[in-house]
C-alpha positions as CSV (number, residue, x, y, z in Angstrom):
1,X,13.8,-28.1,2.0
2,X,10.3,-28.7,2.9
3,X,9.9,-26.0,5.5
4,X,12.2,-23.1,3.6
5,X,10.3,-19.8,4.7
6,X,8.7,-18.3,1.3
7,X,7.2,-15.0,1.3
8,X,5.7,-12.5,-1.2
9,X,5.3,-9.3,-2.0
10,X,2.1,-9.1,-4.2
11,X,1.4,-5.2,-5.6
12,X,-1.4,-4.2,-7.6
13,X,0.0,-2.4,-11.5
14,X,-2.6,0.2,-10.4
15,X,-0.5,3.0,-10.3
16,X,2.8,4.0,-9.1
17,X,4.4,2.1,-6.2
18,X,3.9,4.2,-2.7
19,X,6.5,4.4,-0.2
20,X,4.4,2.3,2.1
21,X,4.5,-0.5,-0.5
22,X,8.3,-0.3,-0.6
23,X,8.2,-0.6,3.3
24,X,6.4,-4.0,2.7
25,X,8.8,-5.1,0.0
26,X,11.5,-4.3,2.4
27,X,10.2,-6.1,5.2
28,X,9.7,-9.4,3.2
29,X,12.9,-9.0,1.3
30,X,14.7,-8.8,4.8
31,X,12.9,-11.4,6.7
32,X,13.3,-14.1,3.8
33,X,16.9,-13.1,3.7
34,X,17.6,-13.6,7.6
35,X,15.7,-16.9,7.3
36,X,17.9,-18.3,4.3
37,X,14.3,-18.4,2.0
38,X,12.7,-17.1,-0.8
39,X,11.3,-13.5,-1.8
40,X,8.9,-13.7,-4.3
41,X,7.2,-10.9,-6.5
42,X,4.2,-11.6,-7.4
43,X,1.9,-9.2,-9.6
44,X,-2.0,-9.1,-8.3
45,X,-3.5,-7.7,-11.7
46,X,-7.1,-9.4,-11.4
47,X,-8.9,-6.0,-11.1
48,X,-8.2,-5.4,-15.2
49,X,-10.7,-2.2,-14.8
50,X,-8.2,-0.4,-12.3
51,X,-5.0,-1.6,-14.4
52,X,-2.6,1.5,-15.0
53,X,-0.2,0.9,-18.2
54,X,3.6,1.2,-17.3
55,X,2.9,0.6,-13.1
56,X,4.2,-3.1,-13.2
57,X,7.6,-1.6,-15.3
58,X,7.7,1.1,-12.0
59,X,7.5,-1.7,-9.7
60,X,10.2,-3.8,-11.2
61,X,12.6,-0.4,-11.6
62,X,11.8,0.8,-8.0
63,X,12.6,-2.2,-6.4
64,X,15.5,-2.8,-8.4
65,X,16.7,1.0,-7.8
66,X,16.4,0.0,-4.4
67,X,18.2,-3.1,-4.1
68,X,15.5,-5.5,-3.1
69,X,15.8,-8.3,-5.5
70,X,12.9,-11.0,-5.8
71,X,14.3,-14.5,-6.2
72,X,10.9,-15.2,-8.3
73,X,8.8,-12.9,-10.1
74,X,7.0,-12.3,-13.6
75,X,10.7,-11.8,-15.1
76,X,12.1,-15.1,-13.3
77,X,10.6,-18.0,-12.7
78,X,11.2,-20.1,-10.4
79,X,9.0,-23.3,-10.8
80,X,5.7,-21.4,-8.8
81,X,4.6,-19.7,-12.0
82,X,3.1,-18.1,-13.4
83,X,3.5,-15.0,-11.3
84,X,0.9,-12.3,-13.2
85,X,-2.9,-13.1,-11.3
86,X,-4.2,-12.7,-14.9
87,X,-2.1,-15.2,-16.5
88,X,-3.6,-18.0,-13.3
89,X,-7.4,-17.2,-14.0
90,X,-8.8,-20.8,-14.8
91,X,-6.2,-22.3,-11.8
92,X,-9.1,-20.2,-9.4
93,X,-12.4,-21.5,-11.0
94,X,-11.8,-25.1,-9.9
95,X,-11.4,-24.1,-6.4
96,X,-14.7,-21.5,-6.2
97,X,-16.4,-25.1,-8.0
98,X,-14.8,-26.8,-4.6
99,X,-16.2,-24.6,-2.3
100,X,-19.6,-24.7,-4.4
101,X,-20.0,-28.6,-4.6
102,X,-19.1,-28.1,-0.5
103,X,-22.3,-25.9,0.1
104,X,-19.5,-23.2,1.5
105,X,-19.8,-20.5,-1.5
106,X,-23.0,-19.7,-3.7
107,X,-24.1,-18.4,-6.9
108,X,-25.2,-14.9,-6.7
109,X,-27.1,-13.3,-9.5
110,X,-28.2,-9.7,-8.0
111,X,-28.2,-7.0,-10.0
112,X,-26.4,-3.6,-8.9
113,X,-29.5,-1.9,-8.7
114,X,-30.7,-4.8,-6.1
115,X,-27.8,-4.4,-4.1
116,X,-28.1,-0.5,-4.0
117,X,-31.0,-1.0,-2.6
118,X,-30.3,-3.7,-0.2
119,X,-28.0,-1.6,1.7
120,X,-30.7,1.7,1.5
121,X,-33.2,-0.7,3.0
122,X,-30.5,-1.3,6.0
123,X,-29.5,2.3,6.6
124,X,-33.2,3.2,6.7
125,X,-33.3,0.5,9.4
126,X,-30.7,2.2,11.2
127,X,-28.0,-0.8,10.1
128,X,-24.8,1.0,11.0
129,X,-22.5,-1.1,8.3
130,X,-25.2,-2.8,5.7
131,X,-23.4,-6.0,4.4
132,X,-24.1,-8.8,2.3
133,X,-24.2,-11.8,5.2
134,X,-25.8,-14.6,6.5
135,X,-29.0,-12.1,7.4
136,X,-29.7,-10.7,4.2
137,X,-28.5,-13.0,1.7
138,X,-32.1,-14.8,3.0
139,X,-33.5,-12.4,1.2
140,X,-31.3,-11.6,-1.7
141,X,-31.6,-13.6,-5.5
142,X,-29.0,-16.5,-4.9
143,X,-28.5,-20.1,-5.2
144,X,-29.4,-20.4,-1.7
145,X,-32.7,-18.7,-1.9
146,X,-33.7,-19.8,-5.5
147,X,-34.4,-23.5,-6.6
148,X,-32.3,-25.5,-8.3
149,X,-33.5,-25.5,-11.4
150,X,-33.8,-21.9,-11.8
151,X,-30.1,-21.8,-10.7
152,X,-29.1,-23.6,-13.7
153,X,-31.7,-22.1,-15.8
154,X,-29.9,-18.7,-15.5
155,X,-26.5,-20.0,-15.4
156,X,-27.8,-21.9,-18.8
157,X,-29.1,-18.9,-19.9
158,X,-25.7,-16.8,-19.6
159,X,-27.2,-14.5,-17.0
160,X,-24.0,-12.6,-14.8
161,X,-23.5,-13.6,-11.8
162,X,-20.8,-14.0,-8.9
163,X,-20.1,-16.8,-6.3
164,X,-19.8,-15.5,-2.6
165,X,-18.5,-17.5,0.2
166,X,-20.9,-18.7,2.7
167,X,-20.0,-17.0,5.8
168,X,-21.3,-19.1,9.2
169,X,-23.8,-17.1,11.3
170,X,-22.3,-17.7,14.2
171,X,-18.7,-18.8,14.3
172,X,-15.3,-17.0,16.4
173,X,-12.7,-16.6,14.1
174,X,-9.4,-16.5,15.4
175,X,-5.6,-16.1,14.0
176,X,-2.2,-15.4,15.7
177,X,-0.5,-12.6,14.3
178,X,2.9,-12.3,14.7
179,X,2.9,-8.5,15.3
180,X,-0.6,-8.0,17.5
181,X,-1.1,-11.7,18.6
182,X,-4.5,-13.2,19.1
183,X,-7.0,-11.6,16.8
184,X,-10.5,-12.7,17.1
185,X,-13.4,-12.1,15.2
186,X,-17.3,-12.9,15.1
187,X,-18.0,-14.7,12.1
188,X,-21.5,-12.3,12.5
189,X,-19.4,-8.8,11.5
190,X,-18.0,-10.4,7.7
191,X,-20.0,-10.3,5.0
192,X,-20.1,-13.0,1.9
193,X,-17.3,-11.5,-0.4
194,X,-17.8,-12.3,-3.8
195,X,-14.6,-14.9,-4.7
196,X,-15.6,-15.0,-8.2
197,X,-16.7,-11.9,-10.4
198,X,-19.4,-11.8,-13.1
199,X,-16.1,-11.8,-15.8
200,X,-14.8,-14.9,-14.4
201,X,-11.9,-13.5,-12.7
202,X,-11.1,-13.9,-9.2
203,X,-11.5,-11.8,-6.6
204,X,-8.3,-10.7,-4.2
205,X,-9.7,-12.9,-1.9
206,X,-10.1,-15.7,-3.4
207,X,-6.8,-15.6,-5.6
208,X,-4.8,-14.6,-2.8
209,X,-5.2,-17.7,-0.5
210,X,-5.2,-20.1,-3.6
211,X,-2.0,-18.5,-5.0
212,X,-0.2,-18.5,-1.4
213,X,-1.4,-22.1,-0.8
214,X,0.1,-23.1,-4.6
215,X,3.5,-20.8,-4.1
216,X,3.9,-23.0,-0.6
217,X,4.0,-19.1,0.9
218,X,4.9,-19.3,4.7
219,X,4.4,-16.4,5.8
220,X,2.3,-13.5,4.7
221,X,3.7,-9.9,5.8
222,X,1.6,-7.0,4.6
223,X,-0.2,-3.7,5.5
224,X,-2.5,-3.0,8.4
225,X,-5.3,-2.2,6.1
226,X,-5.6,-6.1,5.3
227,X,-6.3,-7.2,8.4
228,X,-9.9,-7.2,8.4
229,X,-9.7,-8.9,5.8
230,X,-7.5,-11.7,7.9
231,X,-10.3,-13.6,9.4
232,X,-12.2,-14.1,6.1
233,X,-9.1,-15.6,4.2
234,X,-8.5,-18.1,7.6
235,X,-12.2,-18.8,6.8
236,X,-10.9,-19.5,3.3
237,X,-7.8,-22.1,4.6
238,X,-10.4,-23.6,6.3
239,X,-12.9,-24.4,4.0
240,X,-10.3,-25.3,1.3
241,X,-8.8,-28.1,3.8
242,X,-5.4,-26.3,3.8
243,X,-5.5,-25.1,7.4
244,X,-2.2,-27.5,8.3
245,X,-0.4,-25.1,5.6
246,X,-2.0,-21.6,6.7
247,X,1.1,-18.8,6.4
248,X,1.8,-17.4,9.3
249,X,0.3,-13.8,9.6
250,X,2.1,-10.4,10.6
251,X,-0.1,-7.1,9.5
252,X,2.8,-4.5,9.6
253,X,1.8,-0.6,11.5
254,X,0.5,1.9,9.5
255,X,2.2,4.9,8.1
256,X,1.3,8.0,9.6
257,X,1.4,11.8,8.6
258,X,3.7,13.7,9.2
259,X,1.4,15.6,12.4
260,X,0.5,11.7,13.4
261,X,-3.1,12.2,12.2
262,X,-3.8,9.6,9.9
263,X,-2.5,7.6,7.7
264,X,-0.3,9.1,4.8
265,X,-1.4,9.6,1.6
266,X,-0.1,11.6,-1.6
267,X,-1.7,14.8,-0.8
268,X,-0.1,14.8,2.4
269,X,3.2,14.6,0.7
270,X,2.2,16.8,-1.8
271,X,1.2,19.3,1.0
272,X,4.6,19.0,2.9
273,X,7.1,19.3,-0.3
274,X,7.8,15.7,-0.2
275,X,8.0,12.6,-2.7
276,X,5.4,9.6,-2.2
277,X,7.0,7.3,-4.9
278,X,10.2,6.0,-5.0
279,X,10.7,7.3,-8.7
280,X,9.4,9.9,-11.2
281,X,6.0,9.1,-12.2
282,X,4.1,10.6,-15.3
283,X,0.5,9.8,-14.9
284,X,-0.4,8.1,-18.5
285,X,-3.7,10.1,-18.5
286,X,-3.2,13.7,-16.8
287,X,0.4,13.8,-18.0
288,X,0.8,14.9,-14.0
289,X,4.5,14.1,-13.5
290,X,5.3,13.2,-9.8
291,X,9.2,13.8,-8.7
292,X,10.1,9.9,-6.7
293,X,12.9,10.0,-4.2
294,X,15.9,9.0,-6.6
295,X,15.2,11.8,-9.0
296,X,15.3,14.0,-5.5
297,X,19.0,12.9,-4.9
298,X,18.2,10.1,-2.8
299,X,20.8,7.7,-2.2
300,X,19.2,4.0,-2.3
301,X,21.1,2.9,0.6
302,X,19.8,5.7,2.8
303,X,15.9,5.5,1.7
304,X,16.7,1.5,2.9
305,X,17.7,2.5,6.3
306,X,14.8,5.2,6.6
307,X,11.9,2.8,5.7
308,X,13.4,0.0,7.9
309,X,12.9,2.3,11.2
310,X,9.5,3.0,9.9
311,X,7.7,0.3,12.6
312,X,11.3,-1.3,13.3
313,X,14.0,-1.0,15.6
314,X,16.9,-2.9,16.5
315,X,16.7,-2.6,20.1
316,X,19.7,-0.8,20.4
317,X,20.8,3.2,19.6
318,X,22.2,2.3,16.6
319,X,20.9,3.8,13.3
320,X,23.3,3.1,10.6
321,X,22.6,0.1,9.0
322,X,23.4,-1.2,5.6
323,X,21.2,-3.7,3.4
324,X,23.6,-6.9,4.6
325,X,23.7,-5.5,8.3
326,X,19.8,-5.2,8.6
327,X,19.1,-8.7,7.3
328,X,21.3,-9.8,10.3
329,X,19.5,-7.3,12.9
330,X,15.9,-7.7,11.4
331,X,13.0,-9.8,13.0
332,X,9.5,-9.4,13.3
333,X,9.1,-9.9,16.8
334,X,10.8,-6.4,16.9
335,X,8.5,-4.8,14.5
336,X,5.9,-2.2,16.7
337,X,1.9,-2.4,16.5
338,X,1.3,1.2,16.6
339,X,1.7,3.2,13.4
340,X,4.6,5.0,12.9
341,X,5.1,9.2,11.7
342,X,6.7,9.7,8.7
343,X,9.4,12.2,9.3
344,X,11.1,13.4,5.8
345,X,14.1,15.3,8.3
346,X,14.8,11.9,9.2
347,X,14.7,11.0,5.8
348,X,17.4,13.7,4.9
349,X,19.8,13.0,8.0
350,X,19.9,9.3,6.8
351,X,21.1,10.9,3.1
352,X,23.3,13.4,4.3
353,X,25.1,10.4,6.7
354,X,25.6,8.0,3.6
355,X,26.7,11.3,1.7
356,X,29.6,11.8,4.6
357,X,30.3,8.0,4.4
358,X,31.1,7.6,0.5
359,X,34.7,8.2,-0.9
360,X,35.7,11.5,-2.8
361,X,36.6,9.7,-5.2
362,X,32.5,8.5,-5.4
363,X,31.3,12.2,-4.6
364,X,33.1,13.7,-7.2
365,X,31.5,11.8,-10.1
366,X,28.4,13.0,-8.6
367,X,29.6,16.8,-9.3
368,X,31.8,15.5,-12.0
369,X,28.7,15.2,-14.3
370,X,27.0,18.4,-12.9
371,X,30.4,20.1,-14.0
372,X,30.1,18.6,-17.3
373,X,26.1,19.2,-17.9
374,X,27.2,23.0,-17.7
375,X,30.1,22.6,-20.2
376,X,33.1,22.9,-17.9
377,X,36.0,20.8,-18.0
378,X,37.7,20.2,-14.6
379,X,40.9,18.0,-13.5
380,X,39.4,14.8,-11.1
381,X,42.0,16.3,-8.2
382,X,40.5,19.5,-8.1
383,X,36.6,17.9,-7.9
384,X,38.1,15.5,-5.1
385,X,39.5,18.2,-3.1
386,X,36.1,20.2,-4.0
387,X,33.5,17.4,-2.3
388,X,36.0,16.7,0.3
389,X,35.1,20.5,1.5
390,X,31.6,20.2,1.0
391,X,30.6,17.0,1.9
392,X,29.7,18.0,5.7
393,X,27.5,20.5,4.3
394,X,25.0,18.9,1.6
395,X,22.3,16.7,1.8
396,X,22.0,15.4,-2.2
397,X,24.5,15.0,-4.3
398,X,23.7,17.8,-6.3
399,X,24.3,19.9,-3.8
400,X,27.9,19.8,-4.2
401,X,27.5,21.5,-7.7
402,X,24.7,24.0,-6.3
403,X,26.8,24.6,-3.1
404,X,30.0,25.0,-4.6
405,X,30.0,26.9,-7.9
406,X,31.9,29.8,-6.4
407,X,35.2,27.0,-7.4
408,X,33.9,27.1,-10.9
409,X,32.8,31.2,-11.5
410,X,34.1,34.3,-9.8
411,X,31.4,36.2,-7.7
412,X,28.5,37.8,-10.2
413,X,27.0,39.1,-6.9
414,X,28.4,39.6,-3.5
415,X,26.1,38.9,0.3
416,X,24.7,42.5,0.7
417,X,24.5,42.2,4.1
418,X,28.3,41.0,4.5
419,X,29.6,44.0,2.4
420,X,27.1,46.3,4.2
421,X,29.0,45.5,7.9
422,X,32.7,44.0,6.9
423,X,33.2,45.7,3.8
424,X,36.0,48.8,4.6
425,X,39.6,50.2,4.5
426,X,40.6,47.6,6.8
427,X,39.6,44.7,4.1
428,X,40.5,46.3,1.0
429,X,44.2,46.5,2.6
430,X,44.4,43.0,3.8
431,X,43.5,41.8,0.1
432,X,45.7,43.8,-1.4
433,X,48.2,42.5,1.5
434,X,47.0,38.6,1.3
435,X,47.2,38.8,-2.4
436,X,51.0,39.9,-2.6
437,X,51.7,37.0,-0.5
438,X,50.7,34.1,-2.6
439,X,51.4,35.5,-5.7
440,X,54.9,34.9,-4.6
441,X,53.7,30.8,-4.0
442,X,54.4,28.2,-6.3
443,X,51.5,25.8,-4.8
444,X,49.2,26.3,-1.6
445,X,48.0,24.4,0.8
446,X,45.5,25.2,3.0
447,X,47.8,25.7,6.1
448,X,50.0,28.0,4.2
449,X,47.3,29.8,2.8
450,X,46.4,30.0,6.7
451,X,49.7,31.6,7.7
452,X,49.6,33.9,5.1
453,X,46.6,35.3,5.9
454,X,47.5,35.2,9.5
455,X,50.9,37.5,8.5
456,X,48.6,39.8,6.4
457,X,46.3,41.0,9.2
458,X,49.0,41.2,11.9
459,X,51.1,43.2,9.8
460,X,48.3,45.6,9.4
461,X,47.5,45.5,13.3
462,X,44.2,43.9,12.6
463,X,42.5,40.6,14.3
464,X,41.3,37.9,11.6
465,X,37.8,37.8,12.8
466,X,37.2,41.5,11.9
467,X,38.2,41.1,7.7
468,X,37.4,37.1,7.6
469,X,34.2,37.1,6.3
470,X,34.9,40.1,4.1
471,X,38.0,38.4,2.7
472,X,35.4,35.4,2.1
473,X,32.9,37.7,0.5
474,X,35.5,38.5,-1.9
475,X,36.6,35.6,-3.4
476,X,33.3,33.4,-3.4
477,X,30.5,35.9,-3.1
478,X,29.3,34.8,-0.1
479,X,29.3,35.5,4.1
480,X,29.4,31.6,5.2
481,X,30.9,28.2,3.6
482,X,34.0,25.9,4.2
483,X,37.3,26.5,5.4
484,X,38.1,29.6,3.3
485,X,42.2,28.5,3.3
486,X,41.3,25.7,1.8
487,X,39.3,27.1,-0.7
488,X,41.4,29.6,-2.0
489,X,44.0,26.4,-1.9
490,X,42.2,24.9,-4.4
491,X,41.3,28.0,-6.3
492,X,45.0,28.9,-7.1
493,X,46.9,32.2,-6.4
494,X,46.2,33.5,-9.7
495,X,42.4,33.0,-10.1
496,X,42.2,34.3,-6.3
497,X,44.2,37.3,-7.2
498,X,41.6,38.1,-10.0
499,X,38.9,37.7,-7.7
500,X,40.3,40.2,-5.3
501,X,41.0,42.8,-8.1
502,X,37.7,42.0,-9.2
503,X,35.8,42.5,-5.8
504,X,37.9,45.7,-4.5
505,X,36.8,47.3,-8.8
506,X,33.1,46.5,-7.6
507,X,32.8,46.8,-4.6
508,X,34.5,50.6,-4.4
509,X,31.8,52.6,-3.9
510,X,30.9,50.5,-0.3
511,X,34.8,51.9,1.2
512,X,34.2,53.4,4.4
């Protein structure tokens, strides 16, 4: 199909992924999904200094974690290839030779020491951003100020240098993006990028528009922080004749801080006790280990509907939304301009909702391997009857096993300040009461347990609300949980007798 959208997500192995690059992996994934086209990954590795071992691996693993699955990437091709920036270096040189031969790029052969001082020479002329443009390059060592001859002479020679585009002096630039609309830009405010480095490999800028062009990308979704850049690669489709096939442009809203000041950034997680990467990373050269959203009991489904309502919204109240159910909702046009807080509550609410929506039979294989890590062996009933009380009340799954070990160990310790105000006469003698009663059970459910305990305090004369949280205290330790019937329902009347005996022996002393 010759006009089948085709979009890319194009990372950097630089480190670990950042939760903002998952939004933009999202985004794409989404939008080429709604549009019946292709999402392709491609790895942007033409910086080798900043390359970081092990960071493409994290990118493949988070996104896979996550559900977003490129149709083409390094690990499947799909006819585009090759997909690694380093593996396409001498498909760029022809081009930078195109734009050469077309007087739109030149040979640079500065030194950094001459560029250093370049941009002193500006700032001491008061030059508020000191660039290298159609002013100075006058006055700079290049092919366009140098004769020919002495050109080739130190190309010949095998001096470094580094081809620039040729910026116009005095040109508007202009794009539509999909998100802000009409952008337009002085040709007068870019400088010359360098397209082709002293090592021969490209440049971003450069290897970016020749990759899209060659992948027949469509549409190019990515971070705010590229759109300066925007006008510059236009300049690019331009001058390589491919302006019929430009992508279409949207530059998605930033990620703020928490506070709304800024844009976030690891320390800013750091600061507020929260992940910035998707999964564990172990830095390769501090050994600093970073803890990623999965390995903080993330589900994958809920960190998917979190990062889709960070710049998006459906236009409705809904919030809910699984993968298939925001490829139907999703559009661009529906995507905000203004950046957008990053609120880890939010974050949490979204987990603790996909928590409530999973099966006990799911839940309990969460706290079926907790059980198991700490060398207990427990029936899959008992575990389903367990999350079933405790899934209103947890926000990861291993919760349930922090949350609920009171089903698995009688009380070491008991709420001080519970036993401090309920423990007394009164709730030693409706134990002893409650505990005749269902030793004389076969089985419990929680509304017999209920009725029970309901016979126990009147025959004493007594109100339930006065011993309640004593009678809780008792048997799990502590003043507040679920619906204590039902736990001592799945406790049994024998290992809730021993936990009676067992609190009235310790507790003694506290008798008023």
């Amino acid at each position: 199909m010759e006009n089948k959208v085709r979009v890319r997500f194009a990372p950097s192995p630089t480190g670990p992924l950042h939760i903002g690059g998952v939004r933009t992996a999202l985004y794409n994934y989404l939008y080429a999904r709604k549009m019946g086209g292709d999402f392709v990954l491609r790895i942007e590795d033409t910086d080798q200094s900043r390359y970081v071992p092990g960071a493409e691996a994290y990118i493949f693993e988070a996104l896979k974690w996550l559900g977003i699955t490129p149709d083409e990437s390094p690990q499947q091709d799909g006819g585009f290839g090759p997909y690694r920036q380093s593996e396409r270096k001498e498909m760029y040189r022809q081009y930078a030779d195109k734009l050469l031969e077309e007087g739109k790029a030149y040979y640079a052969f500065d030194t950094q020491e001459e560029l250093t001082a370049m941009r002193e020479r500006l700032k001491a002329a008061r030059v508020v951003s000191p660039q290298y443009n159609a002013v100075t390059r006058t006055s700079m060592k290049n092919s366009l100020t140098l004769p020919q001859d002495k050109v080739q002479a130190r190309i010949n020679s095998g001096e470094p240098y580094v081809i620039r585009i040729k910026v116009p002096h005095k040109e508007e630039i202009r794009l539509n993006d999909q998100i802000r609309g009409w952008v337009m830009v002085h040709s007068a405010s870019l400088d010359d990028k360098v397209l082709l480095k002293s090592d021969g490999m490209p440049t971003y800028h450069l290897a970016n528009i020749v990759d899209d062009h060659l992948m027949k990308i469509t549409h190019v979704i990515r971070g705010e922080e590229w759109l300066p850049s925007a006008p510059l690669h236009v300049l690019l489709y331009q001058y390589l004749g491919w302006e019929d096939t430009m992508p279409t442009f949207a530059h998605l809203p930033l990620i703020l801080k928490p506070d709304g000041n800024g844009k976030l950034s690891k320390r800013d997680a750091d600061k507020n006790g929260f992940p910035i990467f998707p999964l564990n990373w172990e830095d390769p050269t501090t050994k600093e280990l970073n803890v990623g959203y999965k390995e903080s009991g993330y589900l994958p489904e809920a960190m998917i509907n979190f990062l889709a309502f960070l710049g998006w919204n459906p236009g409705t109240h809904e919030e809910m939304f699984s993968l298939e159910a925001l490829i139907e909702a999703f559009s661009i046009q529906r995507i905000g301009k203004s950046g957008t807080k990053f609120d880890i509550q939010k974050a949490r609410w979204f987990n603790q909702q996909y928590i409530k929506q999973k099966s006990n039979t799911e839940l309990a294989a969460y706290l079926k391997d907790d059980v198991h890590q700490n060398g207990i062996e427990a029936e899959q009933g008992m575990l389903e009857q367990i999350v079933e009380q405790l899934k209103e009340r947890v926000t990861y799954p291993g919760d349930f096993w922090k949350e609920g070990q009171y089903f698995f160990f009688p009380p070491k310790q008991y709420d001080v300040k519970v036993v401090s105000k309920k423990w007394n006469e009164d709730a030693v003698a409706v134990l002893l009461r409650f505990k005749e009663k269902l030793s004389e059970q076969r089985a419990l459910d929680g509304d017999l347990v209920r009725s029970l305990f309901q016979e126990s305090v009147e025959e004493l004369s007594l109100k339930p609300g006065k011993v309640m949280q004593a009678v809780r205290v008792a048997i799990t330790g502590v003043g507040a949980g679920p619906d204590l019937m039902q736990i001592i329902a799945i406790l049994g009347a024998s290992e809730v007798a021993h936990r009676i005996d067992q609190a009235i022996d310790q507790l003694s002393t506290h008798v008023s």
